[in-house]
N, C-alpha and C positions, 0 to 999 in steps of 0.2 A: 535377447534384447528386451528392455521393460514397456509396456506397454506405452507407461507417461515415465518421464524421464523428467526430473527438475535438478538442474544442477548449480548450486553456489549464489543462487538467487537473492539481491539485494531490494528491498522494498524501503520508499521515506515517504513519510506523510508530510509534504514541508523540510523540515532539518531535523525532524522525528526520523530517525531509524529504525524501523520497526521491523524488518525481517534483515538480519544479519548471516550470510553463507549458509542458507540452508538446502539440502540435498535431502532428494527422494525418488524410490524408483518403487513403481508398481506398475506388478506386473500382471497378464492379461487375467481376467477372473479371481485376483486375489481382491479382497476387501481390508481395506485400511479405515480406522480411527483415528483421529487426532485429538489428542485431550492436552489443556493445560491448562492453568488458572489464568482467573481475568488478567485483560492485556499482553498476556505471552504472546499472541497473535497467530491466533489460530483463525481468524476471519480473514487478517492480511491473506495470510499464507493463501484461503481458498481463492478467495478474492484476486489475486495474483496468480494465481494458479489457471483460472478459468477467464483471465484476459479482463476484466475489468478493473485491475490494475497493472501499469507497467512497469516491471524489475528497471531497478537503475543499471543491473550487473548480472552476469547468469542468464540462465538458456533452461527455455521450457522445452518441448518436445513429446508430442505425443504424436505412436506410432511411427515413430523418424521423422516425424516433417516438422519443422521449427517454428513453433510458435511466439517467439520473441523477436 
């Protein structure tokens, strides 16, 4: 089981769609990078990730306990 679990997470800014079905699992002591050109949304993603924004769709989960 992954440490943090994101699975099929929808993010909108407004009617902006900015994170579309994305999944990711990491697991304990591995290290991850996110890279991609301006506005691919790699700020959502963390940003959503760590709760200061809320998926409209999809399940975060770190450690098993649900954070969505």
């Amino acid at each position: 089981m992954a440490m943090l679990e994101v699975e099929r997470i929808h993010t909108y800014y407004g009617h902006i769609h900015a994170l579309h079905d994305v999944s990711v699992n990491v697991e304990e002591g591995e290290i991850v990078t996110i890279i991609g050109a301006n506005g691919a949304g790699k700020s959502t993603m963390l940003k959503t990730t760590s709760g200061l924004l809320k998926p409209r769709k999809g399940s975060i989960r770190l450690n098993n306990e649900e954070l969505t």
